[in-house]
N, C-alpha and C positions, 0 to 999 in steps of 0.2 A: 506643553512643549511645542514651539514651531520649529520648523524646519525650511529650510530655502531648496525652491523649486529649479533646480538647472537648467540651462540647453546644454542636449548632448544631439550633437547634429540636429535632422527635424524632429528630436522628440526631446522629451523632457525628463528627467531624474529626480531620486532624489537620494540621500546619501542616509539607512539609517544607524543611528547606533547600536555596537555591540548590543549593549546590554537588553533592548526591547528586542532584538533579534533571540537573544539568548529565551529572555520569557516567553516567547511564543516558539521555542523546541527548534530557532530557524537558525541558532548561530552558528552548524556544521554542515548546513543543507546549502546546495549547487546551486539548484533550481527552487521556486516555490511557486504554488495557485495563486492566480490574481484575479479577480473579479469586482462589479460594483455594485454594489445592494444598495437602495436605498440611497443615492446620492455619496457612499461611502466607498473609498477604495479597501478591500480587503486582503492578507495576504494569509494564504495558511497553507500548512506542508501538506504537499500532494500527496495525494490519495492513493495507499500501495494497492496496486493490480491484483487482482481476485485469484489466490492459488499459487502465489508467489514463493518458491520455493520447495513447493511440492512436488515436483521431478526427482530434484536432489533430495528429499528425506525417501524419497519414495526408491530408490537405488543406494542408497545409505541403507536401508532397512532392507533390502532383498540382499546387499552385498554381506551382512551381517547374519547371515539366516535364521531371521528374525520374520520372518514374512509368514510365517506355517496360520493357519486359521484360529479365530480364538475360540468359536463355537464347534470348531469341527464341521464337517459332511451331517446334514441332517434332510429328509424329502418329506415332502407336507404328505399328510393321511390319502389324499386322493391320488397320489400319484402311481401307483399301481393299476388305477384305471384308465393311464393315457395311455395309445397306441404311438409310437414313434417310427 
């Protein structure tokens, strides 16, 4: 399939279809990664941030008092010979 290369002001476009948007997971995404490998331009859905969401499970689960330990309170063998 070709495609026609636009001018949109000083840069360039291009318009794709639904459907190759859809295949690559992009037809409800805002935004997408662009980069060029190899003489190639690529596009694929950004990369979610490391931890994302774990605030709000992490207060979801305290608010639910659901937070209690799973192992319990346990102190290694040696620790009756530390001074504090």
């Amino acid at each position: 399939m070709q495609i026609a290369i636009r001018s949109i002001g000083n840069s360039k476009g291009v318009v794709i279809p639904k459907t190759m948007l859809a295949q690559a997971g992009l037809d409800g995404a805002s935004v997408a990664a662009v980069a060029v490998e190899g003489g190639t331009i690529v596009l694929r859905k950004p990369a979610t941030a490391v931890r994302v969401g774990w605030a709000q499970a992490a207060k979801a689960i305290a608010a639910g008092s659901d937070d209690a330990l799973v192992m319990g309170e346990f102190g290694n063998a040696s620790d009756e010979d530390l001074q504090w």
